[in-house]
C-alpha positions, 0 to 999 in steps of 0.5 A: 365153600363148606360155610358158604353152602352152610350160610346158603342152608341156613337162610336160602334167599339171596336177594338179586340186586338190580337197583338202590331200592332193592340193595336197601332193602336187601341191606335191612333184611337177614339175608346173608348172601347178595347177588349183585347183578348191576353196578358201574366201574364208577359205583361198585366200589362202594356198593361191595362197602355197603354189603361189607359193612353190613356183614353180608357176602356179595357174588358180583355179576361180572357180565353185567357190571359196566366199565368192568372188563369180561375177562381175567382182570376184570375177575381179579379187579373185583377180587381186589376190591372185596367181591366174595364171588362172581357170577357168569354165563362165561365158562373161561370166567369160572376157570378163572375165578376157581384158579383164583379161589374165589366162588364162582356162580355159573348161570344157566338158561334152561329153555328146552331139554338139551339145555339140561345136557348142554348145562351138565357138560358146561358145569363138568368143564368149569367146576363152578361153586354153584350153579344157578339155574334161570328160570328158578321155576322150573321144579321138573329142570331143577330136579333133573340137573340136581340129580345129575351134579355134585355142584349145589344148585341155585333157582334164580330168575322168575321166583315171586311167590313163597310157593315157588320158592318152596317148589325150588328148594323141594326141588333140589336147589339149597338156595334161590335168588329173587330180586322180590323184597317180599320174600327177603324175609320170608324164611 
């Protein structure tokens, strides 16, 4: 975990992969971590490959990957086959992945004041590796919930500008996930 949270310091974009042309790009670039939030059963395989090679660590959305299951066997199917982590809205997913010693990215909406209370008592549950917090472009939420957790904080969702990326670490985050390959490179 200590040199993933170093990686993440280090080079703190980590693309968000929706289709070829971003993985492309987010294969070219510096970036040292990819989140992977859509694939198949059918493609997957071979997309952990492609990052593999390139020495990249890849966290697979698990909610989002087609064909694979929503459950303890979906986690270990994707473990087996080279996954570095997984990301999940699912509380019983994270407690999986952390039995399981794999990181895990537990995402959290922020809508209103209550999400930040109800995402603090979620995170205390499950003890994920990281948190990612969507919208990322909400400095204000992002401070509150960096100040009240241990868990490293992630800005993901929203983010297109390098203002806003400066906003969420200045924030707190130490890492945001785009899915704009403009700032792939960026710092």
């Amino acid at each position: 975990m200590e040199n993933l949270l170093d990686e993440l310091i280090q080079n703190p974009i980590i693309p968000a992969v929706r289709d070829k042309a971003i993985l492309q790009s987010a294969l070219n670039s510096d970036c040292r971590v990819i989140f992977l939030l859509h694939s198949t059963i059918l493609t997957i395989r071979d997309e952990i490959s492609m990052i593999k090679q390139k020495n990249k660590l890849v966290f697979v959305h698990i909610d989002l990957i087609e064909g694979v299951g929503k459950d303890e066997k979906g986690i270990e199917f994707l473990k087996s086959i080279g996954a570095d982590g997984i990301i999940s809205t699912r509380q019983n997913l994270i407690n999986h992945a952390f039995s399981l010693s794999l990181p895990c990215v537990q995402r959290i909406f922020l809508i209103d004041s209550q999400s930040i209370s109800s995402g603090l008592k979620m995170i205390e549950n499950s003890k994920p590796t990281f948190v990612e917090v969507l919208p990322g472009v909400i400095p204000k939420a992002i401070y509150k919930l960096s100040q009240n957790t241990q868990i490293p904080i992630i800005a993901g969702g929203m983010i297109e500008s390098k203002e806003e990326v400066i906003e969420a670490l200045g924030a707190g985050a130490v890492a945001i996930s785009t899915s704009n390959s403009n700032l792939f490179s960026l710092l």
